[in-house]
N, C-alpha and C positions, 0 to 999 in steps of 0.2 A: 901628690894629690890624694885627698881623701877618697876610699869608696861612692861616696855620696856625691863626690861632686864629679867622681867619674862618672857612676848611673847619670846624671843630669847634663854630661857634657853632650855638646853636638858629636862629637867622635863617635861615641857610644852609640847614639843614636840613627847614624848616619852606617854602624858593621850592622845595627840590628835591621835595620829595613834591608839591607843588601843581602842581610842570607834569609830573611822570609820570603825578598823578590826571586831570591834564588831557591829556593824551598818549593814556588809557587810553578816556575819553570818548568822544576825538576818531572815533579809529579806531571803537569799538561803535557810532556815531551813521554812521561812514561802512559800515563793513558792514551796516547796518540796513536804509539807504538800497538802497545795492548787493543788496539782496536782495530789497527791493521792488519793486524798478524793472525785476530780470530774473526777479521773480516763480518765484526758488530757491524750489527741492521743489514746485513745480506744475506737471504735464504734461495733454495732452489726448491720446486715442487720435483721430486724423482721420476724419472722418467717410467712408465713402466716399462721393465725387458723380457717378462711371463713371453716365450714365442719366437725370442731371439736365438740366434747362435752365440755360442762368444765371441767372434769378432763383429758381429752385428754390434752388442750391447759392451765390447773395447770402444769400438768408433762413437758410438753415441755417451759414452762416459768421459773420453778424452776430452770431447767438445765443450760440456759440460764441467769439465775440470774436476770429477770424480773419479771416486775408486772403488775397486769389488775387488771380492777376493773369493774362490768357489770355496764354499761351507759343508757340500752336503749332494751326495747321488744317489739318486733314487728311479727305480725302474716302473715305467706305466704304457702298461700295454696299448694305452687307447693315444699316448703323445710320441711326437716325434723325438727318435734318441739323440742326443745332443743339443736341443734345443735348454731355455732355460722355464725350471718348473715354478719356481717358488723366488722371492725375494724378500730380504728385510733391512730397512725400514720397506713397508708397502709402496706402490706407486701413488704418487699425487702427498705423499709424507714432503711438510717442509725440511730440509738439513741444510747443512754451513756449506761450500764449496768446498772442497776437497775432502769432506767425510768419506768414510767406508760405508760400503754397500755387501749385504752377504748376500750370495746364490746359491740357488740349489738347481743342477742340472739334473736332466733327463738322462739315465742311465741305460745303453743299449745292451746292459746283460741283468737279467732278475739277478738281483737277491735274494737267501734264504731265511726262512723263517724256518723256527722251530716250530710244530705242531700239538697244540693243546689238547687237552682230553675234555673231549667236547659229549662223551656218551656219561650217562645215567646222570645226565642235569632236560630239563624242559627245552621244546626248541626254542622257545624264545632265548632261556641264556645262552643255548647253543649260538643260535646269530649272533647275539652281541659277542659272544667268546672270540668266535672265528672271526666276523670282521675287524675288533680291536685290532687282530695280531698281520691284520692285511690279507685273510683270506678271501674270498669268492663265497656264496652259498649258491650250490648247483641244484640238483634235482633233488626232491624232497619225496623218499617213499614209504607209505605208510603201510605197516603190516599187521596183523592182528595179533597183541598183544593183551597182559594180564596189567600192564602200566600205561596208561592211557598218556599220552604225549612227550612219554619219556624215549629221549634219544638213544638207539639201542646199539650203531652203528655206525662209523663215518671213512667214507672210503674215496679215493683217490683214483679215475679212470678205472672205476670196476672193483678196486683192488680194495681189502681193508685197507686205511692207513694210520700207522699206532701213534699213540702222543711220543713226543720226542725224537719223533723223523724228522726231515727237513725237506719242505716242498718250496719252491721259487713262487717268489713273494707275488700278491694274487691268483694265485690255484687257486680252482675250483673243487670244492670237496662237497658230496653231497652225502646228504642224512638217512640215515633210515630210522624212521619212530612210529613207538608203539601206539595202535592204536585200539582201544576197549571196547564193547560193550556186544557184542556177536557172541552166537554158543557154538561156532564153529569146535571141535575135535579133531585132535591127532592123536598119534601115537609117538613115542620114541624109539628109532631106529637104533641097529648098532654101530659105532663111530668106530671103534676098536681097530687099529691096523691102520685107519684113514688117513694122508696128509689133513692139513689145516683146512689146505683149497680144497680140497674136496668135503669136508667137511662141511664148510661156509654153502656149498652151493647142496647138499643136501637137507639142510637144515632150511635154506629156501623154498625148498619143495616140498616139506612134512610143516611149512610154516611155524618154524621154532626159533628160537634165536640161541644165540651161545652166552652163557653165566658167565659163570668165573675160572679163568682160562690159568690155571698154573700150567708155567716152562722150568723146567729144569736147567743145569745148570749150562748144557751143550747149546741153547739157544742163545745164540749174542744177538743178533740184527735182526729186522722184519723177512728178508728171505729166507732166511731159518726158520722162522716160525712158522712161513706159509709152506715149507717143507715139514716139517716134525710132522708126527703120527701120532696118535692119540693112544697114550696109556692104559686108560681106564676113563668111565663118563658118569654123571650121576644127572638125571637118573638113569639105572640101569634100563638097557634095552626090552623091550615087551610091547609085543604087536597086539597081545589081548585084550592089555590097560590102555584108553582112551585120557587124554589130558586135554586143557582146553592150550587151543593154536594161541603162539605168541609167548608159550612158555619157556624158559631157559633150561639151559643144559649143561652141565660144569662138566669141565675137559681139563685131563691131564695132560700133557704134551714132553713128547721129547724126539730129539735125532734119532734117537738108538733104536726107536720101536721099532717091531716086526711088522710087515706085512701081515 
């Protein structure tokens, strides 16, 4: 039999519909499948769980034929610990049945932050600084300075506290800034022999503030510093000379100093 008169025979024409009708199967049996299996045109609105415990928001997941997995713990003093904080997708998000859901629990112990150096910038960058990193802004005092709103100070229950410490996430750190335009006068005392802390709380009472604080090499951490003694101080001491309040005071610092 010629090609031609095979193309044209009933045979031929009778394999070629049987594998298009098989063709046509094929595909309707695999879209059927493919549509079971990502369970096409069924959605769920998520439930919210912001409040739940986790077996609160296990039970209510199972029901719903979902899944969570915790993402993420974070400490907030004003919620309850272990409950859950944050969710994503959002509550009221449509998803497929058995999607992932990520959490973020309420953590019942702070985290630390590192501590930014929040002095000689405006208070306003000060606020935005410290809140970005999850601080607090506490008490705000202003003292008479030669820099009118500039942050001269930032301290921690009383204490200085330096950039690069670590306080548990939400402390409260408050300001101290300068503030201008009084013809208020002091004098500078002599710091010579002084710890830090003592230094800090006399320079409160001569209304001064402290400049630029070189440590030597003995100082490693912040309670070495508020130990060390003061080297040498610029400017020099003199009860005669009148300066205006709010001025700075450059300190040398180290362990070793004498008394």
């Amino acid at each position: 039999m010629h090609l031609k008169e095979f193309l044209l025979s009933k045979i031929f024409r009778k394999h070629v519909g049987a594998a298009l009708l098989l063709t046509i199967v094929l595909l309707w049996l695999t879209m059927l499948i493919l549509s079971f299996y990502t369970h096409r045109g069924e959605s769920l609105a998520i439930p919210n769980f912001t409040g739940m415990t986790m077996n609160e928001a296990r039970q209510v997941a199972k029901k719903m034929n979902l899944r969570f997995e915790l993402e993420d713990s974070v400490y907030k003093a004003d919620r309850k610990a272990g409950t859950i904080l944050m969710q994503k997708p959002g509550a009221g998000h449509k998803i497929k049945s058995g999607r992932m859901i990520y959490l973020t629990l309420v953590s019942s112990v702070p985290g630390q932050e590192e501590v930014p150096k929040a002095t000689d910038i405006s208070l306003r960058q000060a606020r935005i600084l410290l809140e970005s990193k999850g601080f607090a802004i506490g008490r705000v005092e202003f003292i008479p300075s030669e820099f009118n709103d500039l942050v001269l100070d930032q301290k921690s229950k009383g204490a200085t506290v330096l950039p690069g410490s670590r306080l548990n996430n939400g402390a409260t750190i408050d300001l101290v800034v300068g503030q201008s335009g009084g013809n208020f006068e002091t004098f500078v005392p002599d710091f010579t022999g002084l710890t830090m802390s003592e230094v800090l709380t006399l320079l409160k009472i001569r209304h001064l503030q402290s400049g630029a604080i070189q440590y030597d090499a003995s100082i490693k951490n912040q309670s070495d510093s508020m130990a060390a003694r003061v080297l040498s101080q610029f400017p020099l001491a003199d009860s005669t000379i009148f300066i205006p309040a709010g001025s700075a005071v450059n300190l040398n610092l180290s362990l070793g100093a004498k008394e």
